[in-house]
Phi, psi and omega in degrees: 000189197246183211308311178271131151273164167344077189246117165304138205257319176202158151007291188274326206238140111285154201228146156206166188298216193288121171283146177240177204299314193289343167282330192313314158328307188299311209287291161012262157299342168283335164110005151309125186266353219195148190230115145252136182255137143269003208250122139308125145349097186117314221315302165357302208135192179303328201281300166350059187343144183268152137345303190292316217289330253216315179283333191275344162257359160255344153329303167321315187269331186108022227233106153308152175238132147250103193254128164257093145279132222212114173281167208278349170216171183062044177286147174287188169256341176275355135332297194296313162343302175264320172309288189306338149280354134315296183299315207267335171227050177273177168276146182247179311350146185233134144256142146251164197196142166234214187274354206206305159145003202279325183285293178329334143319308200252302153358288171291327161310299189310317181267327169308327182264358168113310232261000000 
């Protein structure tokens, strides 16, 4: 898996940095029912894993997938909103991921606390 492991937030959600297709299995066998991508498609670069590449290997596993690309910074409240409705009506465990594990994190606090 890649350099950040999981790290939890709550009950339902983990956050970790960027997944690439060949972690998806591990996340699995860890016992993750659900992938939410936070990453826009590119932002990386080219090197970047696509959303379809990221949806079809957690298929693969047997994984729900969501993606909510969410840019790195300004996130709204209808952003938060929805991420935190996602989390909540996915199968849990949920990981979620961005380039660092951080936005996704504050996405979600941010529509869990409303504000």
């Amino acid at each position: 898996m890649n350099a950040f492991s999981p790290d939890p937030i709550d009950q339902a959600l983990c956050v970790t940095a960027q997944v690439q297709p060949d972690d998806v299995p591990a996340l699995a066998t860890a016992g993750f029912r659900s992938i939410v991508n936070n990453r826009p498609d590119y932002e990386g670069g080219a090197g970047q894993p696509t959303s379809a590449q990221l949806e079809d290997a957690a298929r693969k596993a047997g994984l729900e997938y969501r993606y909510l690309p969410v840019p790195p910074t300004g996130h709204t409240e209808e952003q938060a909103r929805n991420m935190a409705s996602v989390v909540d009506d996915l199968p849990k465990p949920v990981v979620a991921f961005c380039r660092t594990g951080r936005r996704s994190a504050a996405l979600y606090r941010m529509g869990k606390s409303g504000t």
